[in-house]
Residue frames as a rotation matrix with the C-alpha (Angstrom) as fourth column:
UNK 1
0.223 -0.926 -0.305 -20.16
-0.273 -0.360 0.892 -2.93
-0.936 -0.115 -0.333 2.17
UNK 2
0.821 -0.124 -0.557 -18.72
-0.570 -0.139 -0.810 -2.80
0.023 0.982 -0.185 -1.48
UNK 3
0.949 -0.302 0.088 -16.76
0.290 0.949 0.125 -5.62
-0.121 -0.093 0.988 -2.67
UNK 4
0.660 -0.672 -0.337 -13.20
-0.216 -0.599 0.772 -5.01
-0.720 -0.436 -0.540 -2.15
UNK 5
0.395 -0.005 0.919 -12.37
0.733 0.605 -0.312 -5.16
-0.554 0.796 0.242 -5.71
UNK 6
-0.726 -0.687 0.030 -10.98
0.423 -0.413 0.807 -3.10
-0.541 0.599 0.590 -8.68
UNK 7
0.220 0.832 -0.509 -13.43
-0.081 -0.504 -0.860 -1.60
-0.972 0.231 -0.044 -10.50
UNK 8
-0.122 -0.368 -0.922 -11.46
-0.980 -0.101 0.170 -1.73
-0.155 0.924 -0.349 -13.98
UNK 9
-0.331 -0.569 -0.752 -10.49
-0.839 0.542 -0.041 -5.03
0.431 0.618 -0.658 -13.54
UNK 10
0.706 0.619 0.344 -12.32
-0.587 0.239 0.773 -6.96
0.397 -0.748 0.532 -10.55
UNK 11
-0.174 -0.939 -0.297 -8.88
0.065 0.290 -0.955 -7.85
0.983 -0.186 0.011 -9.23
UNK 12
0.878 0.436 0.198 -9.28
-0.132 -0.177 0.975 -8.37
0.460 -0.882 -0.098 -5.23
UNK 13
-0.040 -0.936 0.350 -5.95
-0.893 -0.124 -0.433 -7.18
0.449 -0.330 -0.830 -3.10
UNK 14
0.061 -0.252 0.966 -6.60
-0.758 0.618 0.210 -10.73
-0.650 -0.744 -0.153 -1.08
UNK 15
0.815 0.063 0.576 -6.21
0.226 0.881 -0.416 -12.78
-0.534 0.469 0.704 -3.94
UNK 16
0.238 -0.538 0.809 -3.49
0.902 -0.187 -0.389 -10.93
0.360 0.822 0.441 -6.24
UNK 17
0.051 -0.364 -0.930 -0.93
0.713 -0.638 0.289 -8.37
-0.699 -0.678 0.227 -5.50
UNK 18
-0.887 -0.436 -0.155 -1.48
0.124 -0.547 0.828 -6.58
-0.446 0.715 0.539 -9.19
UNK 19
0.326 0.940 0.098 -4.59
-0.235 0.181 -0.955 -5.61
-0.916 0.288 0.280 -11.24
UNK 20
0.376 -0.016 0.926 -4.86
0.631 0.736 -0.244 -7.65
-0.678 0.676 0.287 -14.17
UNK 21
-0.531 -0.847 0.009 -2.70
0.649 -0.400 0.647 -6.62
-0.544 0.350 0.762 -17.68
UNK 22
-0.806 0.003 0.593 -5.61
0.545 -0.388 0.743 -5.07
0.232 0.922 0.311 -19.43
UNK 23
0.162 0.659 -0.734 -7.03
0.966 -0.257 -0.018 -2.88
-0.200 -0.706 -0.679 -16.63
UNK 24
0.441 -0.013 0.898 -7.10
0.734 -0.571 -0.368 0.71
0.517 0.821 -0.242 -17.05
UNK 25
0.718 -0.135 0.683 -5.93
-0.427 -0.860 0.279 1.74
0.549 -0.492 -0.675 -13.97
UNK 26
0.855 -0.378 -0.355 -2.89
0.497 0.792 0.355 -0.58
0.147 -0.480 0.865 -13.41
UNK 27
-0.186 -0.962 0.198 -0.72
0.471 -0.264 -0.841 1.85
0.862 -0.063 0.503 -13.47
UNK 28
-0.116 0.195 0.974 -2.21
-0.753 -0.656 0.042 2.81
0.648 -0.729 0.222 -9.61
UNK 29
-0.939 -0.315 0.137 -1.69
-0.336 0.761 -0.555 0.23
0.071 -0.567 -0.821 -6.74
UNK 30
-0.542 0.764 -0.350 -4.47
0.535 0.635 0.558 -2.21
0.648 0.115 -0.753 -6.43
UNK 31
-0.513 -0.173 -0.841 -4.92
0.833 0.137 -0.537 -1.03
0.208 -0.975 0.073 -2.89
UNK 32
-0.632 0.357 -0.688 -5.92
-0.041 -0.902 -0.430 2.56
-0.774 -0.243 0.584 -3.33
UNK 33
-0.752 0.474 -0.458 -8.81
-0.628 -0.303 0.717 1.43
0.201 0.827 0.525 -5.92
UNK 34
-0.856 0.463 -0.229 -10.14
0.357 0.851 0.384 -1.72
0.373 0.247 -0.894 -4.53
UNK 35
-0.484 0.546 -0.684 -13.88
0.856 0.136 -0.498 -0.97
-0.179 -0.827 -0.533 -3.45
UNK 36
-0.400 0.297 -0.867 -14.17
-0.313 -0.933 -0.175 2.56
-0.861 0.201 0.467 -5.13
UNK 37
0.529 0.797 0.293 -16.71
0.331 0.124 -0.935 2.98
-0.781 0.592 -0.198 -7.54
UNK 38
0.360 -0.351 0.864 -15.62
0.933 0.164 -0.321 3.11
-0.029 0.922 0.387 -11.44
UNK 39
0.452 -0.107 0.885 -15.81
0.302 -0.916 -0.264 7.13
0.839 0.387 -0.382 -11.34
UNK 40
0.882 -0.420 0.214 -14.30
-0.397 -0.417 0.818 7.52
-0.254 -0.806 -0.534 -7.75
UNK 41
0.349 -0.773 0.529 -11.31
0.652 0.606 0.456 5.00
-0.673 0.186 0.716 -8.54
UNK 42
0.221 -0.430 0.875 -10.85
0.863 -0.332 -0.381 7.48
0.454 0.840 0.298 -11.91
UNK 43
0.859 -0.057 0.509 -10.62
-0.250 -0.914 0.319 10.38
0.447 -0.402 -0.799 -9.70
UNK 44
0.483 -0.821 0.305 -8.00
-0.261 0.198 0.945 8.51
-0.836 -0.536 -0.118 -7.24
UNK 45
0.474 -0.592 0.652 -6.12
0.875 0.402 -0.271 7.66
-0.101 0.699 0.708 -10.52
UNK 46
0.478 0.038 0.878 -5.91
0.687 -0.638 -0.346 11.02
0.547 0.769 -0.331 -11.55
UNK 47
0.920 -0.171 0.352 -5.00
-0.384 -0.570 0.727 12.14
0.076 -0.804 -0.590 -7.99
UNK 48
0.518 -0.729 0.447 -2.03
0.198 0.611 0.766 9.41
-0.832 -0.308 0.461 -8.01
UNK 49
0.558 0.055 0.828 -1.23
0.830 -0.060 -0.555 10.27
0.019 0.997 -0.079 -11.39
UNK 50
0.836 -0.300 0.459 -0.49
-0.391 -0.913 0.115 14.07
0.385 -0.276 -0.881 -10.77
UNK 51
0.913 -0.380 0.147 1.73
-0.103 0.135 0.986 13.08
-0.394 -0.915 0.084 -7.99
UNK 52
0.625 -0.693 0.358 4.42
0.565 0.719 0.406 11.72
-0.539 -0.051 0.841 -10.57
UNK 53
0.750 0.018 0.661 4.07
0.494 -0.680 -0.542 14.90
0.440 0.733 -0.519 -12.61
């Protein structure tokens, strides 16, 4: 099982409720990145992203 981590930032939702300030995907909840791989996490950015459009 993949560590349940940030990929940008290696922020882990059971330790911290934010991903660190100089992550690239902090502007998406920890939550829907921890555990996804670097390029799957940039897809779910891009999917969460849209949404605000």
């Amino acid at each position: 099982m993949p560590p349940r981590q940030c990929p940008g930032c290696d922020a882990a939702p059971s330790e911290r409720a934010d991903h660190y300030a100089d992550c690239p995907l902090k502007d998406v909840p920890l939550a829907q990145v921890a555990g996804l791989t670097l390029k799957e996490a940039g897809a779910e950015a891009a999917r969460w992203r849209a949404r605000d459009d």
